[in-house]
MDAnalysis code that builds the backbone (N, CA, C; Angstrom):
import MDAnalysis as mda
import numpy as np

u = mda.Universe.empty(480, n_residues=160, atom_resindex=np.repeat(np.arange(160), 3), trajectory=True)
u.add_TopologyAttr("name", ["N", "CA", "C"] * 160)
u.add_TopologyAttr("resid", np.arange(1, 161))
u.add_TopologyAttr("resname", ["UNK", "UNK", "UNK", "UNK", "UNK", "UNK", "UNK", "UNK", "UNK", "UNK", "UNK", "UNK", "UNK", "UNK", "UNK", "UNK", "UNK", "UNK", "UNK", "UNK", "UNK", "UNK", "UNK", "UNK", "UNK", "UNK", "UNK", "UNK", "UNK", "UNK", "UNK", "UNK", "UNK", "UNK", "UNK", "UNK", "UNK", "UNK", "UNK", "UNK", "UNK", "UNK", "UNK", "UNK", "UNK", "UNK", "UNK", "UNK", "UNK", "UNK", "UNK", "UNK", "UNK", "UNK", "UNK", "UNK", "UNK", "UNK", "UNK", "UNK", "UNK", "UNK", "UNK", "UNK", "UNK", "UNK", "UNK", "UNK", "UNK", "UNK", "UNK", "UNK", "UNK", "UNK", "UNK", "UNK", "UNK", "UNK", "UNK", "UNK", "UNK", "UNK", "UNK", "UNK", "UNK", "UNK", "UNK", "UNK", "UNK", "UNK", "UNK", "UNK", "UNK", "UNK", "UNK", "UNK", "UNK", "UNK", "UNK", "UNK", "UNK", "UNK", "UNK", "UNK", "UNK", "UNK", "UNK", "UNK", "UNK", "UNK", "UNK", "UNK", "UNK", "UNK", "UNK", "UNK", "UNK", "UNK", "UNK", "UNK", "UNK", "UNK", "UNK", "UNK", "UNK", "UNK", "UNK", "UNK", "UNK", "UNK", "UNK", "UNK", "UNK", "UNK", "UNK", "UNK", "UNK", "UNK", "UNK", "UNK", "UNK", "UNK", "UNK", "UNK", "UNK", "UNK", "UNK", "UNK", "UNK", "UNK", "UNK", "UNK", "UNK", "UNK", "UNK", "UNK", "UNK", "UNK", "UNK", "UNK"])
u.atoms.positions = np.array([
    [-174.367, -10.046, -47.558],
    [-175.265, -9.313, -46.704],
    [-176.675, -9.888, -46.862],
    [-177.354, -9.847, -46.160],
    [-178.746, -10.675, -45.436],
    [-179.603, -9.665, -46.139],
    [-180.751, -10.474, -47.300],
    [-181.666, -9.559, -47.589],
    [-182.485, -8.367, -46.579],
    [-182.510, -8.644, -45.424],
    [-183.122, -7.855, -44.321],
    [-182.616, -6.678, -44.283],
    [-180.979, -6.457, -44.263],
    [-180.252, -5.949, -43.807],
    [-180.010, -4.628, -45.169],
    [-180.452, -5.546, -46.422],
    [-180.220, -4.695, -47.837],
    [-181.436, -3.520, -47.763],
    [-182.686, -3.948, -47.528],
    [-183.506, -2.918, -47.326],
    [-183.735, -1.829, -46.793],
    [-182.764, -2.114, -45.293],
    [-182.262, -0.767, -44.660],
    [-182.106, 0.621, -45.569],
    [-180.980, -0.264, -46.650],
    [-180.549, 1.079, -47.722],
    [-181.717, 2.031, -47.801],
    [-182.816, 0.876, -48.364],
    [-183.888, 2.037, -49.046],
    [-184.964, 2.807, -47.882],
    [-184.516, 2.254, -46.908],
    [-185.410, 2.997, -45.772],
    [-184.335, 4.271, -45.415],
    [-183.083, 3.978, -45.727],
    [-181.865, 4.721, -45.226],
    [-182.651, 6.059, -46.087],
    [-182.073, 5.602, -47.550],
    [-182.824, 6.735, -48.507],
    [-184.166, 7.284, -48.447],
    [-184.862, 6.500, -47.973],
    [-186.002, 7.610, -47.110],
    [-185.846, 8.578, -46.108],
    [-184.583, 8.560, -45.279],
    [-184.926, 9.535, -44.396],
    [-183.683, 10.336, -44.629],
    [-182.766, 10.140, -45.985],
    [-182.148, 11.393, -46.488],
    [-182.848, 12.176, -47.529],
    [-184.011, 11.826, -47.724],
    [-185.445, 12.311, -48.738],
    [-185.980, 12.865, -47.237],
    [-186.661, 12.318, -46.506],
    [-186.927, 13.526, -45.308],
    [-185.714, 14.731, -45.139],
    [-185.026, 14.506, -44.583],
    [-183.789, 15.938, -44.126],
    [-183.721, 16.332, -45.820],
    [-184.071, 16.317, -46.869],
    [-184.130, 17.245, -47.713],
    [-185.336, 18.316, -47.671],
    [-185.984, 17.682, -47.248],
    [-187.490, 18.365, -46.861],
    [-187.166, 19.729, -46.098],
    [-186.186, 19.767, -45.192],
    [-186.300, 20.335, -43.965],
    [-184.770, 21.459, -44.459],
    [-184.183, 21.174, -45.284],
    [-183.340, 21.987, -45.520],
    [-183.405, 23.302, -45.941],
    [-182.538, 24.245, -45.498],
    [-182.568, 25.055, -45.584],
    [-182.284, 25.651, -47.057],
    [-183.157, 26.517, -47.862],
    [-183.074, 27.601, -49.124],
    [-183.296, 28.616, -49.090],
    [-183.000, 29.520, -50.136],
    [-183.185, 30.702, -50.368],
    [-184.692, 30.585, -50.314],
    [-185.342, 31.996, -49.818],
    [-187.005, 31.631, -50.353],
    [-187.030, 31.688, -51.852],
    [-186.261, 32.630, -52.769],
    [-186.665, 32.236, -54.350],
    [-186.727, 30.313, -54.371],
    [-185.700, 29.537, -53.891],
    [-185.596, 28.319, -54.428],
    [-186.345, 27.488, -53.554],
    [-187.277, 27.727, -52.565],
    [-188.160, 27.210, -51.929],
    [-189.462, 26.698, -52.302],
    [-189.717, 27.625, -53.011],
    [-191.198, 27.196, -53.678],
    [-190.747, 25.996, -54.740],
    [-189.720, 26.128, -55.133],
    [-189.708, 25.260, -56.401],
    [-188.800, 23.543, -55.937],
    [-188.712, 23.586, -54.399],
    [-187.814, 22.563, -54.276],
    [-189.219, 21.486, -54.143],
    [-188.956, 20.209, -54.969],
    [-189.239, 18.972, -55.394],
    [-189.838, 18.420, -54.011],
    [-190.998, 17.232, -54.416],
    [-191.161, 17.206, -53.299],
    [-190.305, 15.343, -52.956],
    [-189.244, 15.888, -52.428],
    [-188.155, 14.414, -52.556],
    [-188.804, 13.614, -51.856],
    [-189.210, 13.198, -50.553],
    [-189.593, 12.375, -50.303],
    [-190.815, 11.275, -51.180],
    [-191.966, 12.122, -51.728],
    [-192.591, 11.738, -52.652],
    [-191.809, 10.856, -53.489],
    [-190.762, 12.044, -54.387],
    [-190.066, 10.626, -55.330],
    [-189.453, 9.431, -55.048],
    [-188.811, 9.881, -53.723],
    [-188.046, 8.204, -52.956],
    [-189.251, 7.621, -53.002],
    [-190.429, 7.492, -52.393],
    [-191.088, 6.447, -51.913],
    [-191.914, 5.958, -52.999],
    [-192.036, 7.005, -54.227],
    [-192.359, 6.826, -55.642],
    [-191.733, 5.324, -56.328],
    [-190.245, 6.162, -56.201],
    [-189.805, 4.894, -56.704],
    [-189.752, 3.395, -56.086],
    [-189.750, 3.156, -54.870],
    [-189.162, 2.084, -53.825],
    [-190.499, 1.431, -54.195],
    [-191.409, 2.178, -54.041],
    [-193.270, 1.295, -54.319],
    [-193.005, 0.727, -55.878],
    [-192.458, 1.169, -57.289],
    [-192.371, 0.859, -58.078],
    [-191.470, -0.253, -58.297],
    [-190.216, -0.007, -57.853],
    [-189.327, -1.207, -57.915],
    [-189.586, -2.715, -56.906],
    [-190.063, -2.264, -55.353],
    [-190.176, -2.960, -54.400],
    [-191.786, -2.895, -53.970],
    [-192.627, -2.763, -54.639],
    [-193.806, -3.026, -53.991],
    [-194.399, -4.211, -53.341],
    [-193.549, -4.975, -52.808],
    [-193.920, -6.120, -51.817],
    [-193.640, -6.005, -50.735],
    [-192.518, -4.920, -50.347],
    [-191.498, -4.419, -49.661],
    [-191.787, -3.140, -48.649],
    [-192.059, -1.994, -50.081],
    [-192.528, -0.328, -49.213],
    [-193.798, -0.608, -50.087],
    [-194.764, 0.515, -49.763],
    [-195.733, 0.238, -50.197],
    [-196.769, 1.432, -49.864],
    [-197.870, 1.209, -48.996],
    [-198.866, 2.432, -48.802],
    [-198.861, 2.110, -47.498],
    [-198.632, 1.442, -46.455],
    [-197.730, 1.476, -45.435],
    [-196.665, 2.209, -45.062],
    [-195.739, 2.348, -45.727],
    [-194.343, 2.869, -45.514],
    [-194.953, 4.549, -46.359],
    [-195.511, 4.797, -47.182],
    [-195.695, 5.717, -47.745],
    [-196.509, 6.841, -46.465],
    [-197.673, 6.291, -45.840],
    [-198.094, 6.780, -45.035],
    [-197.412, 7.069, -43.840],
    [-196.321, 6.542, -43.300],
    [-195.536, 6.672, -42.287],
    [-194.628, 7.810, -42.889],
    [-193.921, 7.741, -43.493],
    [-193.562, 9.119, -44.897],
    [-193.873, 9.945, -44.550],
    [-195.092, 10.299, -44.818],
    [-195.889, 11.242, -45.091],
    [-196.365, 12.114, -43.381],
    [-196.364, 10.751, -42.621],
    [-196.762, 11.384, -41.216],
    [-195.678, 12.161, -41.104],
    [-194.573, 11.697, -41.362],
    [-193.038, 12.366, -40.615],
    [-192.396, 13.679, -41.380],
    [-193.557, 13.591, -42.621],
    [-193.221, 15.009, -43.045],
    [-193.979, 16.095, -42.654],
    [-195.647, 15.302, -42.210],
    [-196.151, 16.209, -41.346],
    [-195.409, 16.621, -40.279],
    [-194.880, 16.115, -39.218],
    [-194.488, 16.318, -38.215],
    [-193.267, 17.300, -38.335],
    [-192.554, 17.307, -39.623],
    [-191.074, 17.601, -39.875],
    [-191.591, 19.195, -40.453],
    [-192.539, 19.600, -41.103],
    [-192.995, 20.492, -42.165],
    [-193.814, 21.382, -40.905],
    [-194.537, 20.606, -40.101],
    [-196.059, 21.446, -39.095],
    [-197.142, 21.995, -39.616],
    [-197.503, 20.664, -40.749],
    [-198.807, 20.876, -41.139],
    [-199.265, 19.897, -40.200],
    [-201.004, 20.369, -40.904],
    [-202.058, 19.362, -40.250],
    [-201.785, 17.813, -40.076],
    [-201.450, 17.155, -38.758],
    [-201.471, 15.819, -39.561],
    [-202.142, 15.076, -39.805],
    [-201.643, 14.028, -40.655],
    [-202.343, 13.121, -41.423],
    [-202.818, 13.758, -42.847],
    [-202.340, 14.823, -43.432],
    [-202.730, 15.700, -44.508],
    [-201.625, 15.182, -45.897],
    [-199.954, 15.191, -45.445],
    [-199.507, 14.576, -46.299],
    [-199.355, 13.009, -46.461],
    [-199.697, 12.229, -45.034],
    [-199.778, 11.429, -45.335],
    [-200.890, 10.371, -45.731],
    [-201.832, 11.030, -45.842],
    [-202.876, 10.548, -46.711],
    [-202.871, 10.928, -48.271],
    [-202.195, 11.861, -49.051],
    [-201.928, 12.033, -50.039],
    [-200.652, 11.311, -49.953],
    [-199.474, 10.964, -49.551],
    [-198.649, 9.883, -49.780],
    [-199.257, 8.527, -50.070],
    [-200.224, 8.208, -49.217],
    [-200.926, 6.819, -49.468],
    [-201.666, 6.613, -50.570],
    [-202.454, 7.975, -51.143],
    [-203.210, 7.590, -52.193],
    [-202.285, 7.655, -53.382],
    [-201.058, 8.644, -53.837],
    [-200.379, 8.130, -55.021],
    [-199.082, 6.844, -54.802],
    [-198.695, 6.195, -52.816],
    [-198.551, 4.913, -53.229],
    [-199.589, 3.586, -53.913],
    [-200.942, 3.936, -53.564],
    [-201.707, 3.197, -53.958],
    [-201.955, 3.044, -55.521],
    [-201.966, 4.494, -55.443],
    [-201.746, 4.317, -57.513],
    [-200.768, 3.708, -58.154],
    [-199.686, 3.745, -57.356],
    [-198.311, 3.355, -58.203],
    [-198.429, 1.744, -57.717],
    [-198.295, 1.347, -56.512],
    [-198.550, -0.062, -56.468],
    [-199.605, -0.861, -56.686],
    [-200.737, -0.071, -57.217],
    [-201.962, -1.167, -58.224],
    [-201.297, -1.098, -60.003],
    [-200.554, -0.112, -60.151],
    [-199.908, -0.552, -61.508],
    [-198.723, -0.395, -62.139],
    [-197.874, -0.942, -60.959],
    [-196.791, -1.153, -61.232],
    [-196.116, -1.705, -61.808],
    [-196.821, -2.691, -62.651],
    [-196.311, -3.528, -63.893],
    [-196.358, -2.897, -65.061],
    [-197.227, -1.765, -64.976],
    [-197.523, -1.343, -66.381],
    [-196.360, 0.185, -66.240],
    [-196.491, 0.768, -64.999],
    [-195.701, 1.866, -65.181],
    [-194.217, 1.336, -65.194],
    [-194.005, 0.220, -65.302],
    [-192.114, -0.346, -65.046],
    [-191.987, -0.451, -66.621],
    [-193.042, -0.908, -67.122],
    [-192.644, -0.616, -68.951],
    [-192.762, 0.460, -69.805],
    [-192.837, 1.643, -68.902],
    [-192.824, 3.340, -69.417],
    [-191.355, 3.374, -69.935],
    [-191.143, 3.868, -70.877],
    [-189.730, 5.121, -70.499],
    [-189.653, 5.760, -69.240],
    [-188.194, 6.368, -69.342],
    [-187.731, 7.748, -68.232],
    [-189.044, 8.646, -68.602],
    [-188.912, 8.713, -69.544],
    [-190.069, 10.361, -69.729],
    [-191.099, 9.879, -69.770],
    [-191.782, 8.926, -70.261],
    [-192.702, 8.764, -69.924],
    [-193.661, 8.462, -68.294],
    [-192.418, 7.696, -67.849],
    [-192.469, 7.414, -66.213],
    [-192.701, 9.308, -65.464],
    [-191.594, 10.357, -66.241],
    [-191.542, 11.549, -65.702],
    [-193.054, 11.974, -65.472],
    [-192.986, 11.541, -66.995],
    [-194.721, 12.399, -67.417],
    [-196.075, 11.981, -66.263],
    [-195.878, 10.653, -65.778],
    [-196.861, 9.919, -65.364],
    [-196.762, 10.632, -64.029],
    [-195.917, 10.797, -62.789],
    [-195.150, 11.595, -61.736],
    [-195.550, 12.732, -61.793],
    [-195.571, 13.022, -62.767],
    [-196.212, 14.505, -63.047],
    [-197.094, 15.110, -62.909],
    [-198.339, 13.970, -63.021],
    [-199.692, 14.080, -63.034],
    [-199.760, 13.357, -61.396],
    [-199.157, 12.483, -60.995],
    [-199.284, 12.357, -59.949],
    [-198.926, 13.254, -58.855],
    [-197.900, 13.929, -59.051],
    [-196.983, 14.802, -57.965],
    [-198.593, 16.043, -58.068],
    [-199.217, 16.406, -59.055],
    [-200.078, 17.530, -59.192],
    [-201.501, 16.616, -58.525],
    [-202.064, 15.278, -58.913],
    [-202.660, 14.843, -58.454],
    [-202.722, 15.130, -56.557],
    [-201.397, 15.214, -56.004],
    [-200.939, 14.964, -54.580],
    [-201.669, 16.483, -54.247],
    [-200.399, 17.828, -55.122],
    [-200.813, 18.742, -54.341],
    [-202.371, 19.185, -54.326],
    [-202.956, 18.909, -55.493],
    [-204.371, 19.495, -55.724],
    [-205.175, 18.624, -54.529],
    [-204.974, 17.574, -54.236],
    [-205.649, 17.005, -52.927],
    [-205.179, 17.903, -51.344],
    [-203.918, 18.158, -51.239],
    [-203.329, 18.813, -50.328],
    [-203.954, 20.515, -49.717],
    [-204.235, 20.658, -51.142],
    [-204.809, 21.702, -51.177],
    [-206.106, 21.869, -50.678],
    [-207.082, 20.697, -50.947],
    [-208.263, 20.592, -50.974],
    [-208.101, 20.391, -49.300],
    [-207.680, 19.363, -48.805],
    [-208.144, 19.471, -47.554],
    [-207.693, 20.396, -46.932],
    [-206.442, 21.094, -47.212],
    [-206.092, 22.491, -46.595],
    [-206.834, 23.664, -46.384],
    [-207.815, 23.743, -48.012],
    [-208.523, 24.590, -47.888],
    [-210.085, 24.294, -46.647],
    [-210.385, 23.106, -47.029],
    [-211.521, 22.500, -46.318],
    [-211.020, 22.739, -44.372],
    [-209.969, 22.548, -43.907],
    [-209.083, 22.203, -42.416],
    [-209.601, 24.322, -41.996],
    [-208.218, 25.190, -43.287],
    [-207.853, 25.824, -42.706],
    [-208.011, 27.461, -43.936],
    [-208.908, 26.895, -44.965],
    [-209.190, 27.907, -45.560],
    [-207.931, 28.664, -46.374],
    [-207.063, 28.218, -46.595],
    [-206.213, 28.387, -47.894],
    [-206.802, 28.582, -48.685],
    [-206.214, 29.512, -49.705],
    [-206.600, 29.964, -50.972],
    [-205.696, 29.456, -51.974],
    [-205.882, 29.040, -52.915],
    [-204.823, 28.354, -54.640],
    [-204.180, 29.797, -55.039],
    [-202.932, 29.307, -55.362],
    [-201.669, 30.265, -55.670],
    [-201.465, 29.137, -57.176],
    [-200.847, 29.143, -58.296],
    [-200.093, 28.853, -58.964],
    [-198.674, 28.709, -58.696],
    [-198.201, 28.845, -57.564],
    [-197.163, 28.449, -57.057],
    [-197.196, 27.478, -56.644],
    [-198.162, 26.788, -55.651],
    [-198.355, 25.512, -55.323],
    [-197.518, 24.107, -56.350],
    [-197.714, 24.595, -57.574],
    [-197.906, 23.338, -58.452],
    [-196.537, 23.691, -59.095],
    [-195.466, 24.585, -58.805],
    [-193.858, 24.301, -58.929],
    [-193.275, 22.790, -58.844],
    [-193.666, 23.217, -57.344],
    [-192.854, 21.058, -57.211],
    [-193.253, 20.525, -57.902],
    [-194.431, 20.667, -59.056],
    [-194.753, 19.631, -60.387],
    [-193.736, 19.662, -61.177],
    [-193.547, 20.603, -61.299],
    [-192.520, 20.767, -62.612],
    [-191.260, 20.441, -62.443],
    [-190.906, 20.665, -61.160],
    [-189.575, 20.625, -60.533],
    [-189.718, 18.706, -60.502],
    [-190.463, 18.250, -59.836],
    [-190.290, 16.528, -59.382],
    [-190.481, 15.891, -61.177],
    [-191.121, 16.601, -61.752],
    [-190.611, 15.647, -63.242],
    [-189.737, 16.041, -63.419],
    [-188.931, 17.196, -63.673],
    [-187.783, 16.997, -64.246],
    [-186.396, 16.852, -63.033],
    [-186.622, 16.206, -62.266],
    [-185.543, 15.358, -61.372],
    [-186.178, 14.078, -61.371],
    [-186.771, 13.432, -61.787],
    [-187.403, 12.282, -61.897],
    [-186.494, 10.944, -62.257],
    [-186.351, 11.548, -63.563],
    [-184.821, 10.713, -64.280],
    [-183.915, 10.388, -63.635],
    [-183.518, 11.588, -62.925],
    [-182.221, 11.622, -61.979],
    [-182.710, 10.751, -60.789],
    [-184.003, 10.748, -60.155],
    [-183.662, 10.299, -58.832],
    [-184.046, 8.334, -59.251],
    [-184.673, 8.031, -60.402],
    [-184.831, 6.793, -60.522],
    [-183.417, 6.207, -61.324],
    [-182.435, 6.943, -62.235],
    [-181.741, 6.594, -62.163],
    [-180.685, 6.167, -61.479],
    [-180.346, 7.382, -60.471],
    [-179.593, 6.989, -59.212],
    [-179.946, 5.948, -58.123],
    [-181.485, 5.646, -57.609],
    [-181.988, 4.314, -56.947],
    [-181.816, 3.613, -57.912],
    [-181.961, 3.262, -58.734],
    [-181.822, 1.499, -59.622],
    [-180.393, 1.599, -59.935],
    [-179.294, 2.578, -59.611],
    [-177.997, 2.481, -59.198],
    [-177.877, 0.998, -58.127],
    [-178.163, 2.205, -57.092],
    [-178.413, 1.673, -55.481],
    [-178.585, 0.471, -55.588],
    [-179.515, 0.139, -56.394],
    [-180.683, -0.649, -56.226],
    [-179.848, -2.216, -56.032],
    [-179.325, -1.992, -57.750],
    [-178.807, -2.999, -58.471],
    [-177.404, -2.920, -57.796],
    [-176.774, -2.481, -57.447],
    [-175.500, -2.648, -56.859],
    [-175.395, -3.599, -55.378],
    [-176.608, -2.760, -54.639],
    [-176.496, -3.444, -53.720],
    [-177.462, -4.836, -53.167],
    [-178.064, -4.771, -54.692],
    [-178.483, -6.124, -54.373],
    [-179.766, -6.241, -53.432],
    [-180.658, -4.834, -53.994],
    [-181.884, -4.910, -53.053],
    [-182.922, -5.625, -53.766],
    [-183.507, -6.555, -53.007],
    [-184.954, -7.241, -53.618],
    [-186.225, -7.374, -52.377],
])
């Protein structure tokens, strides 16, 4: 198979990270569902940053605006700024541990919403809940899981 054709995969896995977005939960398990797309494009910038990048992150991010019916350009300007973090040091975060990589995600995934917030509040006058910052807790600890399962993918199918 034609390197062109391998990348699909990981664009594939981007837009089964969107339709997770959009799925349906209980409201208890709503607040706390992860924010998946984030981690797909988390990882793809880490492994493939020549590839996806703050380009593809921002397109992401538009389509979750569009998918979610927030403001747009709100998540995907916080998609762009923690692809930008991850692909200016991506050499250094590829020699983390799992947990340590978690830990780093962590601060980023909270980095995301506390910006999200900010222009939300600035757009549309939102007020801060401590709920907001669930999907922190929730996207580190699926972190492991979702970078283990892409460098599955990854390595199997021979994506570069």
């Amino acid at each position: 198979m034609q390197t062109r054709w391998r990348i699909l995969w990981a664009h594939f896995t981007l837009v089964f990270a969107l339709l997770l977005v959009v799925m349906p939960l209980p409201t208890w398990a709503n607040m706390l569902r992860p924010d998946w797309p984030l981690l797909v494009v988390g990882y793809w910038v880490l492994a493939l940053p020549h590839r996806i990048s703050i380009g593809t992150a921002f397109a992401v991010g538009f389509f979750v605006d569009v998918m979610v019916g927030t403001v747009l350009g709100v998540n995907a300007a916080g998609y762009a700024v923690v692809a930008f973090v991850l692909a200016a040091n991506h050499l250094k975060i590829r020699n983390f541990s799992i947990l340590q990589q978690a830990f780093l995600i962590g601060l980023l995934l909270a980095m995301y919403h506390l910006l999200i917030f900010w222009i939300s509040h600035f757009l549309t006058g939102v007020y801060f809940r401590a709920a907001y910052l669930w999907p922190v807790v929730t996207g580190m600890l699926v972190w492991p899981y979702v970078f283990l399962l892409l460098r599955r993918l990854r390595r199997q199918l021979k994506i570069q």
